[in-house]
N, C-alpha and C positions, 0 to 999 in steps of 0.2 A: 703495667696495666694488662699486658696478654693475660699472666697467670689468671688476674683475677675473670676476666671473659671468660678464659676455659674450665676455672671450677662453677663460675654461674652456668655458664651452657652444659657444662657436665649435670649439674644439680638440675637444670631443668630435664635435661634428655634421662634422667636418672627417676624421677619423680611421674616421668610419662610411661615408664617403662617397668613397674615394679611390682608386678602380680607371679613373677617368676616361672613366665612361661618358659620353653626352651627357645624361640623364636627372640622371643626379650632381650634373655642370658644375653644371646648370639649377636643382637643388635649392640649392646652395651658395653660387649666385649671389643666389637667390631669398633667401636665409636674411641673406647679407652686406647685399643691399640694403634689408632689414626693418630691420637692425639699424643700419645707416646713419642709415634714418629717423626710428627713436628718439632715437637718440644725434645728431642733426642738427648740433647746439651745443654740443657736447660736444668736445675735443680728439681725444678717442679717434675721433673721426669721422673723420680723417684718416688715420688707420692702415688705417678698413674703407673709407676710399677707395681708398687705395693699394694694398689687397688685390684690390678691385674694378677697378684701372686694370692691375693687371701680369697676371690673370686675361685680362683682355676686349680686350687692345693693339690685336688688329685686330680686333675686332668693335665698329661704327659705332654697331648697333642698340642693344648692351649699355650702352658708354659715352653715348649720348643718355641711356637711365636715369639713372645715376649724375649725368651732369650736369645734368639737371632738378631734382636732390634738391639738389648742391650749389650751387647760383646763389641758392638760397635762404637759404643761410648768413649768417651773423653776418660780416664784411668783417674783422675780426680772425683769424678761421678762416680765410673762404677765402683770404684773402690771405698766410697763413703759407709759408713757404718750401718744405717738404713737403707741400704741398696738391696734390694735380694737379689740380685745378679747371684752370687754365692751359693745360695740357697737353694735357687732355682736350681742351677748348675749342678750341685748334688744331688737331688731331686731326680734330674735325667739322666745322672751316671750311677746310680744306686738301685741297684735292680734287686739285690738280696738281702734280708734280713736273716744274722747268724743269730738262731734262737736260743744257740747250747752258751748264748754269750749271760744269758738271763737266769736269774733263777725265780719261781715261786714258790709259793706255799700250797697245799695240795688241802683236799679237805679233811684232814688228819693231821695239821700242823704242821708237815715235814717239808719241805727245800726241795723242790724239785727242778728238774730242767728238760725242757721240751729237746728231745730230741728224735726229730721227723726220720723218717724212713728215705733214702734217697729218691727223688724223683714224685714221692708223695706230695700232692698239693693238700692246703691246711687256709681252712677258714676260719681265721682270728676273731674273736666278738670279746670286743672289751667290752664293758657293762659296771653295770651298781645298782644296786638294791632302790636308792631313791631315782630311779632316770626312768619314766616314763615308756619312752620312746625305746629305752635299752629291752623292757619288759615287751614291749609290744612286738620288736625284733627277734624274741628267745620262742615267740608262739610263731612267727613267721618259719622261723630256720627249724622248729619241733615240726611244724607242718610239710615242711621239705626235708627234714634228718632221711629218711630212706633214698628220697632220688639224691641227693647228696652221696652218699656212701656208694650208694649201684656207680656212679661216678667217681669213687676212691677220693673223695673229697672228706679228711677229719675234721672236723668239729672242735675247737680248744676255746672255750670260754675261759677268761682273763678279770675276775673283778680287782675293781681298784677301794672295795669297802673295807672298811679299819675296823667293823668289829666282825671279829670271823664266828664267832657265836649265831649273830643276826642272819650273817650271811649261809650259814651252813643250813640252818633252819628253815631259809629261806629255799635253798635249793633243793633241800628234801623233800619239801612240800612240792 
């Protein structure tokens, strides 16, 4: 009966808190990683992990929490399939992305491979032709490309769009 109280109390404290303030976030998160700690050894701990990992993806600081609580698990727990104990873990030990590991397509058809300058820092923007929010971010980062670059910061947009026709056209424009 515990599990099921703390997914109702979760649901309620969840339902009172959902306009996405940062104040909220911080309350919910506060709330999950309490209940985390209780239920440490408990299966259900793995569900308010997994709440706690798809919440905080790119927040470093968040997930160190969460994984200081979980290393202390039962090896049956952490080591369950659905655990992101793993995940997380890689997450906080993976600082670099090897870009020369990757190839694209350029807009010429050709196979290319990003390879950064050393010590050059590079703002990645994946995107796609139908993504809204992608479009609305290509006018934010065109509105900043100068203070961007006075700050040796490149620019490498990444579409994930399958007709390169569409796409190229689009980017001409």
């Amino acid at each position: 009966m515990r599990i099921i109280f703390i997914f109702f109390t979760f649901i309620t404290f969840a339902f009172g808190c959902n306009t996405g303030k940062k104040q909220e976030i911080i309350e919910i998160n506060d709330f999950l990683l309490n209940e985390l700690k209780k239920n440490i050894d408990s299966p259900f701990s793995v569900e308010i992990a997994n709440q706690l990992f798809s919440r905080n993806i790119s927040d470093k600081k968040e997930l160190r929490k969460v994984f200081d609580l979980l290393v202390n698990q039962e090896d049956v727990i952490k080591n369950h399939l659905l655990n992101p104990f793993n995940k997380i873990e890689k997450i906080l030990t993976d600082d670099k992305v090897d870009l020369s590991k990757f190839q694209f397509y350029d807009t010429e058809k050709n196979l290319t491979i990003i390879r950064p300058e050393k010590g050059k820092k590079i703002l990645i923007d994946f995107w796609f032709i139908a993504c809204p929010p992608c479009i609305e971010q290509h006018k934010l980062i065109a509105n900043k490309l100068g203070w961007l670059e006075s700050r040796d910061i490149e620019v490498i947009g990444i579409s994930i769009d399958g007709n390169h026709e569409e796409w190229k056209n689009f980017i001409s424009n």
